[in-house]
C-alpha positions in Angstrom: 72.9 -19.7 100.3 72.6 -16.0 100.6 74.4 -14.0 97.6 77.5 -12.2 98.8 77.2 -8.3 99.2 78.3 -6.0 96.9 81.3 -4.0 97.7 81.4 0.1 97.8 82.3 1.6 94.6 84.4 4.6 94.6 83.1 7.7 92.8 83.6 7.2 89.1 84.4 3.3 89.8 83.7 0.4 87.5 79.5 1.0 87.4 79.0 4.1 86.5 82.3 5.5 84.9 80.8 7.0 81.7 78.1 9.1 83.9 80.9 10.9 85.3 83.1 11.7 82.2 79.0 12.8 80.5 78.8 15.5 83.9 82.0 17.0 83.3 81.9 17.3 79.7 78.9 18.7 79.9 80.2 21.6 82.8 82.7 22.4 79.7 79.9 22.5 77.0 78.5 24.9 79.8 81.3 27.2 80.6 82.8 27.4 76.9 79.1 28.4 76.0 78.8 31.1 78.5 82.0 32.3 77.6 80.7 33.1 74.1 77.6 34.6 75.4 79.0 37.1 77.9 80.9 38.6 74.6 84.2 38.3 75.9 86.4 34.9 73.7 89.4 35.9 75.3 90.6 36.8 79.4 90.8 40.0 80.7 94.8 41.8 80.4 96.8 43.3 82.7 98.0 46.4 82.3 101.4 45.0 81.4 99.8 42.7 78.5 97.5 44.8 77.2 98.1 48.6 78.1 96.4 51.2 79.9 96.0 54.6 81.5 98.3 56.0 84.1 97.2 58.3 86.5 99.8 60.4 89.0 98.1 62.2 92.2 99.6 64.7 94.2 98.8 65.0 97.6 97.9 68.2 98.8 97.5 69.9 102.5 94.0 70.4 103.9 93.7 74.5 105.4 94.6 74.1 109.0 96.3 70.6 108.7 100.2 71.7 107.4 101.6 68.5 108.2 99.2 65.9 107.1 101.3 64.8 104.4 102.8 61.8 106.0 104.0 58.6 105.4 100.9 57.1 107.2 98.3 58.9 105.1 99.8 58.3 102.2 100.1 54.8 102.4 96.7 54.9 104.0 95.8 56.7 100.9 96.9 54.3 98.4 95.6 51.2 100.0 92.0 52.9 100.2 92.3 53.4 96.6 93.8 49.9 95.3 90.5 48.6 97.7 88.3 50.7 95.5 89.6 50.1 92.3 90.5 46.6 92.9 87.4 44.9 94.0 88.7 41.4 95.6 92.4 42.4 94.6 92.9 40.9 91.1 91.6 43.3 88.5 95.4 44.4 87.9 95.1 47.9 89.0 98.5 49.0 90.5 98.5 51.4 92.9 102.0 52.6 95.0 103.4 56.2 96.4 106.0 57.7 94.6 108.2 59.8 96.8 107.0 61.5 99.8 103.7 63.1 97.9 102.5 61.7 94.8 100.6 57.8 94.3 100.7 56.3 90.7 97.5 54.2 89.7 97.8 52.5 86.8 94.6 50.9 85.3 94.6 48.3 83.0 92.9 48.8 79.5 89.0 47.2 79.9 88.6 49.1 82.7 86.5 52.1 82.7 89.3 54.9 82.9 86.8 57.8 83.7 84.8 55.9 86.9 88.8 54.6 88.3 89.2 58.3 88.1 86.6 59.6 90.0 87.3 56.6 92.4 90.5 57.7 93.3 90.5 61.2 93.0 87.4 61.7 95.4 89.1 59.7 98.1 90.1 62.4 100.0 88.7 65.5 102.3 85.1 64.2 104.3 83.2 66.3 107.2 80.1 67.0 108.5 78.9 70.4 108.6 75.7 72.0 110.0 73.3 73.4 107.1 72.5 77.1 107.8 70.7 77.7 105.0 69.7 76.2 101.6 68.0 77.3 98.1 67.6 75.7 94.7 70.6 75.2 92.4 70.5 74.2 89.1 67.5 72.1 88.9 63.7 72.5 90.4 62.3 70.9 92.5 59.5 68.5 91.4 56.2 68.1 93.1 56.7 64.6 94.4 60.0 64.7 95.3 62.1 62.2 97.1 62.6 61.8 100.6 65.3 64.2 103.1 67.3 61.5 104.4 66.9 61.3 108.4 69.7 60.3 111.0 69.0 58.1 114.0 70.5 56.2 116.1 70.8 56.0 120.2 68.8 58.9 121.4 69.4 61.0 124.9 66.7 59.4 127.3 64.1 61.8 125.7 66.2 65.0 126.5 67.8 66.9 124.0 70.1 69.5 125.5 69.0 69.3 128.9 65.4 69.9 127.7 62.4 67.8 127.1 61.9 65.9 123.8 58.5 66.2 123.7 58.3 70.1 123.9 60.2 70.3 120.5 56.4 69.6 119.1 55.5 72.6 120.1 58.0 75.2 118.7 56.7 77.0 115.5 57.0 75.4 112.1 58.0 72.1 113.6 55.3 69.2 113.6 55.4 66.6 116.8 58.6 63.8 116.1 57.2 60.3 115.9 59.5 58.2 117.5 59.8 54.2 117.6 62.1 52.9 120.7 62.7 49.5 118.5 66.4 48.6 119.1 66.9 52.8 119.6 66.5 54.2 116.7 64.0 57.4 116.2 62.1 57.6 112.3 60.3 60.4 112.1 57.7 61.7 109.8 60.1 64.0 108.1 61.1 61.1 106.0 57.6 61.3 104.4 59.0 65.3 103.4 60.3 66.6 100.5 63.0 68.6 100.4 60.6 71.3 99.1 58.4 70.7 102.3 58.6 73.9 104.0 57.6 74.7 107.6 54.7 76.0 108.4 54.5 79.4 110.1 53.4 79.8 113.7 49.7 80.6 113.6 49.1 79.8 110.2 47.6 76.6 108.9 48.5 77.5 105.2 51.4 75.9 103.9 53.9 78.0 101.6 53.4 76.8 98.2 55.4 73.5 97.7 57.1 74.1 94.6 58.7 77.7 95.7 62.4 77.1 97.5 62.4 78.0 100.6 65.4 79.4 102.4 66.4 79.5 106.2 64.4 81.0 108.5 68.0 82.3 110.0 69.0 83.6 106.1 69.0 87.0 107.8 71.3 86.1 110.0 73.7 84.8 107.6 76.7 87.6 106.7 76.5 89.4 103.4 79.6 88.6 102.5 78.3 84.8 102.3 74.8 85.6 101.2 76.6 87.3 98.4 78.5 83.8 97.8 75.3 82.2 97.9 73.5 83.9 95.2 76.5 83.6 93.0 77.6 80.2 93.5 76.6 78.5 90.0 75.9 74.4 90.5 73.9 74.5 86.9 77.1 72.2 85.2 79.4 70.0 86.1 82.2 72.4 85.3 80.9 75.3 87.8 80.1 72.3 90.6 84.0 70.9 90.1 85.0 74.6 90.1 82.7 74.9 93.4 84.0 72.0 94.9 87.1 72.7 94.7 86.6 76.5 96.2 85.1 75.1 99.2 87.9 72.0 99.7 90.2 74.9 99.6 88.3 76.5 102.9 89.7 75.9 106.4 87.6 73.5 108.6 86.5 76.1 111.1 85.0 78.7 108.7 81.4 79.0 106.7 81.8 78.0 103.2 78.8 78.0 100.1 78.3 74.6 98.6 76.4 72.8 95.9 74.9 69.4 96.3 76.8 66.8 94.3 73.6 66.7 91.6 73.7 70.2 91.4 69.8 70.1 93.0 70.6 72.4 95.9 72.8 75.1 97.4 73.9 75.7 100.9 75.5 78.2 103.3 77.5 75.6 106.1 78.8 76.2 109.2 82.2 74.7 110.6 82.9 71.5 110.2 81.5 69.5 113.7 83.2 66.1 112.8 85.8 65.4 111.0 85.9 62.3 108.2 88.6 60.8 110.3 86.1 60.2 113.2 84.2 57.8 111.6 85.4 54.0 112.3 83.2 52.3 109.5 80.3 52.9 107.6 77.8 50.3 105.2 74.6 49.5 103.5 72.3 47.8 105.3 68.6 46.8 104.0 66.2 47.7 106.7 63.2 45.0 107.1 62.2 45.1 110.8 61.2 48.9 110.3 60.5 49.3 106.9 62.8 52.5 106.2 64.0 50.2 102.9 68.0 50.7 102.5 69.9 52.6 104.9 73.1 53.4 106.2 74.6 52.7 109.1 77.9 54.8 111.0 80.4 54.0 113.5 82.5 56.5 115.3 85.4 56.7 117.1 85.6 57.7 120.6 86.5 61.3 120.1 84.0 61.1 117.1 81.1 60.2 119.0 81.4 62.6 121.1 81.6 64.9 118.4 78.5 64.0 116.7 76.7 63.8 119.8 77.2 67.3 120.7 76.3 68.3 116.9 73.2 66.6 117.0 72.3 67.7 120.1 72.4 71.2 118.9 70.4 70.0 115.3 67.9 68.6 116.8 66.8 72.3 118.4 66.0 73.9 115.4 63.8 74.3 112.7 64.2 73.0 108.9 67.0 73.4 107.5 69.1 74.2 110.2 68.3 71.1 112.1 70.0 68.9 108.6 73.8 68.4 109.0 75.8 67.9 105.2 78.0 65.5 104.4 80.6 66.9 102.2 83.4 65.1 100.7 85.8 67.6 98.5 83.7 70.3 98.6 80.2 69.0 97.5 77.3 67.5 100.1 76.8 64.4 99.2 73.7 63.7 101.7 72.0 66.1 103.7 69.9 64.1 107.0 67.5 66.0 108.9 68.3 65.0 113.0 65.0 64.7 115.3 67.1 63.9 118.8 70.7 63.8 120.1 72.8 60.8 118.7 74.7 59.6 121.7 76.4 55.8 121.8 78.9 56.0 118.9 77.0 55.3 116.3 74.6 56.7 113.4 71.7 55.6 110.8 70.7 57.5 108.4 68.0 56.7 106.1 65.0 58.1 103.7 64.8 57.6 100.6 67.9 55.5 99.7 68.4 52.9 97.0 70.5 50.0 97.3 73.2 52.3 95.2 73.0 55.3 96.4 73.2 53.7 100.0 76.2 51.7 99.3 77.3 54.9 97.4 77.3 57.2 100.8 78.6 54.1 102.6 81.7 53.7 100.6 82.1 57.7 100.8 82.2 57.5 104.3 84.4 54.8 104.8 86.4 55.4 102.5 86.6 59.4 102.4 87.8 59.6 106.1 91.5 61.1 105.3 93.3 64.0 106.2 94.5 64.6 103.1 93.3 65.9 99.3 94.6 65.2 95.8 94.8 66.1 92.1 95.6 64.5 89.0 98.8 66.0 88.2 99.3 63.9 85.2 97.4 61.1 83.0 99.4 59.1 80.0 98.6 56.1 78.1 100.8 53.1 78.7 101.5 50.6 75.7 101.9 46.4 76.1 104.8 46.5 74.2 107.1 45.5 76.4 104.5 42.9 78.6 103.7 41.8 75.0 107.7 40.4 74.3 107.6 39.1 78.2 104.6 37.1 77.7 105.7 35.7 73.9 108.9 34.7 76.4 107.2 32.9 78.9 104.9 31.3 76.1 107.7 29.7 74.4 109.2 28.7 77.5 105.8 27.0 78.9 105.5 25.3 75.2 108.8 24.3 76.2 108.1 22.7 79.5 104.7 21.2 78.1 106.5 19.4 75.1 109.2 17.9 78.1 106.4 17.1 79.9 104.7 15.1 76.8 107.9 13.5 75.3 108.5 12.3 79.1 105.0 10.7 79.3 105.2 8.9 76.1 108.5 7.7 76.5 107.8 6.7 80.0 103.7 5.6 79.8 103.2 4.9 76.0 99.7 4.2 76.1 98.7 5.7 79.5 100.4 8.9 77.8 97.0 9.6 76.0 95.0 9.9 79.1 97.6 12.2 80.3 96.8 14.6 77.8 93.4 14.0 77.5 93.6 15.4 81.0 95.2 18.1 80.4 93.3 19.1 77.6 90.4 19.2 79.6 92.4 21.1 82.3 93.6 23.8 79.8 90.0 23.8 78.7 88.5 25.0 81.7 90.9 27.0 83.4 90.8 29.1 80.3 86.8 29.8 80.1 87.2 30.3 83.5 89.7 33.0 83.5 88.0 34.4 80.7 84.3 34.3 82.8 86.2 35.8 85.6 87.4 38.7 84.0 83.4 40.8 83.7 82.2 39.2 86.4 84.9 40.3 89.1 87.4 42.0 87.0 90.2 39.1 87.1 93.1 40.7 84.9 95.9 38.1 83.2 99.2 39.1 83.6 102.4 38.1 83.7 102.8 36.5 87.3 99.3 34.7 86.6 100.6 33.1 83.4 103.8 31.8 85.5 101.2 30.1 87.8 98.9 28.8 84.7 102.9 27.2 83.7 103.7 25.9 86.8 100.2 24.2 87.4 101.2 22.0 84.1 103.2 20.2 86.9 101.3 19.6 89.5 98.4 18.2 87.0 101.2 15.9 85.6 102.1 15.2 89.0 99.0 13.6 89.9 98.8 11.6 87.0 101.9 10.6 87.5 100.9 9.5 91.2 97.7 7.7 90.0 99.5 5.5 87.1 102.5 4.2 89.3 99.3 3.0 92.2 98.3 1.2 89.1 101.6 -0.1 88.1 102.6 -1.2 91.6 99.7 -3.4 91.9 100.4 -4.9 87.9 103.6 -6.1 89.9 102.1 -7.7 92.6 100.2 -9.8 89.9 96.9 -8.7 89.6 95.0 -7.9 86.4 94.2 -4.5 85.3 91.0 -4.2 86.3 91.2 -4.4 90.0 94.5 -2.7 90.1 92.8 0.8 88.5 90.4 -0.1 91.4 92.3 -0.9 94.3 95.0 1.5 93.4 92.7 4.6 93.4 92.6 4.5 97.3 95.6 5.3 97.8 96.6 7.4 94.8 93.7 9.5 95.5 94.9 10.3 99.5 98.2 11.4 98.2 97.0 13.5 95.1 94.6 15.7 98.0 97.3 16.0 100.3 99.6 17.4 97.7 97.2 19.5 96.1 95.9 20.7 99.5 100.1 22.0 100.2 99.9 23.6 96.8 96.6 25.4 97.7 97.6 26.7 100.7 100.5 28.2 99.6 98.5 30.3 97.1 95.8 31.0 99.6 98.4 32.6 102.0 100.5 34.3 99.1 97.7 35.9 97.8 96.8 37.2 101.6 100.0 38.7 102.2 101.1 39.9 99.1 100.3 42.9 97.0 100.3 43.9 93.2 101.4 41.6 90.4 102.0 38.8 92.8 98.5 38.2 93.6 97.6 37.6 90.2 100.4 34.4 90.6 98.6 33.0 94.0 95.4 33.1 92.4 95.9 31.6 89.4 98.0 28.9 91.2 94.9 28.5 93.6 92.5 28.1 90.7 94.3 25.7 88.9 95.3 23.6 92.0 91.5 23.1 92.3 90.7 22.2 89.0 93.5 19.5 89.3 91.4 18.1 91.8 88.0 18.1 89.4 90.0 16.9 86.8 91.5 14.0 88.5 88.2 12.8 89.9 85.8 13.4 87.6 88.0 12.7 83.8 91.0 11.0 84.6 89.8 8.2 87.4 86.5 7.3 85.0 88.4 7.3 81.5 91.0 5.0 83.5 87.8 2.7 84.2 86.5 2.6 80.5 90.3 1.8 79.4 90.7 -0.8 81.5 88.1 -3.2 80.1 89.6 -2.6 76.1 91.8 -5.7 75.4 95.0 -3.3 74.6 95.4 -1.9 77.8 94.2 -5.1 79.6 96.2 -7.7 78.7 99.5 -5.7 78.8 99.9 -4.5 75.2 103.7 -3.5 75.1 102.8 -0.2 74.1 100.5 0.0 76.7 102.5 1.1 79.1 101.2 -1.5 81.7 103.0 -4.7 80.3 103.6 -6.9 83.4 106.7 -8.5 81.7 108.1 -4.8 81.6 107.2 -4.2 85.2 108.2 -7.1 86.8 104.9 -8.2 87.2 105.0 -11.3 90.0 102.8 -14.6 89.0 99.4 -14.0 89.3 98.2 -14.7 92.5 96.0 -17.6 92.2 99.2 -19.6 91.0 101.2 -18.5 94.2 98.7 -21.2 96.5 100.5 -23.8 97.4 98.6 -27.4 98.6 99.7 -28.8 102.1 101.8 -32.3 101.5 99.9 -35.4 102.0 101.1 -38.5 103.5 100.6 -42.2 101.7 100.5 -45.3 103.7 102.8 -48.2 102.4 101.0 -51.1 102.0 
């Protein structure tokens, strides 16, 4: 007679119950351990736990612009800078206007005060204007230095201005552009320059020597008055480049202005600004392997932008070094200079040469997030203290010790014995979501505050509630007679369909709460999300097994009445071998 098949077992079921509860103890051991080794025993604070720095910006007109102070741009404004400062939302940085011209960013204490600063004060005035002439500035060029960043993108058919593209190999001091027509894009040999490359002279197969700066060729062309500028414009410190900076933000958009580069390396005579920061739709890092130009970074206009650009880089691409390079400058300082080798028509922009995966993603964010209309100083910076978040949160401490001591009166009263996996499981709960928090805070900048210790509270319940859910499945089937055993088995089906639907409700509230809200309350949703999902590990992997093991020890199975799964107590019905009955049988009389 062939042996009868063995029946699926559940995950954690009766064969393998203490391999389960060894995994997740050891995914504790783990995350405790790695809490202590990333330096940090304790979460992250908000700014309302542990203090901070306060920061108020005023918003200030750009020349030629007298009504850009809006409602629009400054709510534009703040929402740029709580994405900057924020990361994915949760580091606790607080960021709202205040009356019709001034944003308050508060920063929690952890955070570096002096990079949140620069974050959010350089979010402000972005264009792009032509280079007419550029010399040294504070520092000398080496003899291997790096790479002139080079824009590309959809070229003109070959014309450039009406005129033939391959003529511009011709014109003095210019070498012939190599282009590739991969996907568009033109890479020329100018990103194999230095910026100390100068041109060579028509007729003369000498090169100038390599390490002397070389200005325009057009520097004579150039008004004294900005000449004058030029040669007194000190970029040596950061001091005279903030000073600079700010000089040249203060300069209407359709007049020349003298600028240092952002390291101080360079200085520049610019023309008016061809396209505006507000032209450009998006910009971002990309890693270039089809071409091999390394990291680069790629633009999107709008329409009016790309028109813009296109007739900028149409007239770039005409001239000689370093009048065919357009700057980048955001508040005053050129961030990027690119050389252009051919009209830019279609909208859209590379520029590469040279770039790192930082200093890519640096310009990127610049880009996308320096496209404003308006400017701002720091018109005041104070300390904040914790002292009143510190008497909040001893509040809602003793209020959640509270609940949790309900909560375990309740299951003891109630379960007796099964009270002890209760609160193993929520041991283990606590447990985790607290290296968790605490892992979260250096590696995305997760900040506790207030809000997220209501939702650490309120998950207490819905862990209890799926205990809860699990141990009355087990009771139910105790009162339909069967032995403990195959009622932790049987009743797990079920129980474990209603604990994921439940849990799945709870999540999805905190997944759409922390979409649509702002500030503080996201802090709430995602701590209510996290938790939610460790109710679920929890469950599966702790409470299910350690039910198994518990249900072969002769106090829980055979109905101990501190057990809490007596069948006399329940009600249990007679066991159900005993409810067969045997058909009547009929005797013959003799």
């Amino acid at each position: 007679m062939a042996a009868p098949k063995k029946g699926r077992r559940s995950p954690g079921g009766q064969g393998r119950p203490g391999r389960t509860l060894v995994l997740i103890l050891i995914a504790m051991v783990a995350l405790v351990g790695g809490m202590f080794l990333s330096g940090s025993s304790t979460p992250r604070l908000g700014i309302d736990l542990a203090g901070g720095t306060s920061f108020t910006l005023e918003a200030r007109n750009q020349p030629g612009k007298p009504n850009a102070i809006n409602e629009t741009n400054m709510n534009t404004a703040a929402g740029i800078m709580e994405r900057r400062v924020n990361g994915l939302g949760v580091s606790e940085a607080e960021v709202q206007t205040q009356g019709t011209n001034h944003i308050v960013v508060n920063i929690p204490k952890g955070t570096d005060a002096k990079q949140a600063r620069q974050q959010v004060g350089t979010t402000a005035q972005l264009g792009f204007r032509p280079v007419l002439t550029t010399t040294a500035g504070a520092k000398t060029p080496s003899t291997s230095p790096s790479p002139t960043p080079s824009a590309s993108g959809k070229g003109d058919d070959g014309k450039k201005d009406g005129k033939d593209d391959g003529k511009q190999g011709d014109k003095p001091g210019t070498k012939p552009t190599s282009t590739s027509t991969t996907q568009g894009r033109a890479v020329t040999d100018a990103l194999k320059k230095g910026p100390s490359d100068p041109p060579k002279a028509s007729g003369s197969s000498t090169p100038a020597p390599s390490d002397t700066p070389q200005p325009s060729t057009g520097a004579d062309e150039i008004p004294a008055a900005l000449q004058k500028q030029l040669a007194d414009l000190d970029c040596t410190t950061k001091q005279s480049r903030a000073a600079a900076g700010e000089k040249a933000a203060g300069v209407k958009p359709s007049d020349p202005v003298v600028a240092c580069k952002d390291d101080g390396s360079q200085k520049y005579v610019l023309g008016p600004v061809g396209v505006e920061g507000t032209d450009v739709k998006d910009a971002s890092a990309v890693f270039d392997s089809q071409q091999g130009q390394g990291w680069i970074v790629q633009m999107d206009f709008t329409g009016a932008g790309g028109k813009k650009f296109a007739d900028i880089t149409g007239k770039l691409a005409a001239k000689t070094q370093p009048q065919n390079q357009f700057a980048i400058v955001l508040d005053g300082a050129v961030v990027s200079d690119p050389r252009v080798s051919q009209r830019l028509n279609g909208g859209s922009a590379t520029i590469s040469g040279g770039f790192t995966q930082q200093t890519a993603e640096d310009l990127a964010n610049m880009l996308s997030y320096g496209a404003l209309p308006l400017s701002f100083k720091i018109a005041d910076e104070t300390t904040v203290t914790a002292a009143l978040g510190g008497e909040q949160l001893q509040a809602g401490l003793i209020a959640g010790a509270i609940g949790l001591a309900l909560v375990v009166v309740y299951l003891v009263a109630y379960y007796r014995g099964l009270a002890l996996v209760a609160l193993a499981s929520l041991a283990v709960s606590a447990v985790l979501t607290y290296a968790i928090m605490t892992l979260l805070g250096p590696a995305i900048g997760f900040a506790l505050n207030l809000p997220a210790v209501c939702g650490a509270i309120v998950a207490i319940g819905i862990t209890a509630d799926s205990f809860i859910v699990y141990f009355e499945r087990i009771r139910d089937e105790i009162r339909e007679g069967r032995t403990l055993r195959p009622a932790v088995e049987r009743g797990w089906p079920r129980a474990r369909r209603t604990i994921l639907v439940s849990d799945f409700v709870s999540f999805l509230a905190a997944f759409v709460l922390f979409i649509v809200t702002v500030g503080k309350v996201k802090g709430f949703a995602f701590t209510l999300g996290l938790t939610t999902l460790l109710d679920v590990v929890v469950v599966f992997f702790f409470t299910k097994p350690l039910m198994t093991l518990l249900a072969r020890r002769k106090f829980f199975a055979n109905g101990h009445p501190w057990s809490g799964l007596d069948p006399k107590r329940l009600g249990a019905k007679p066991p159900l071998r005993r409810r067969r009955t045997t058909a009547p049988t009929e005797t013959k009389e003799a």
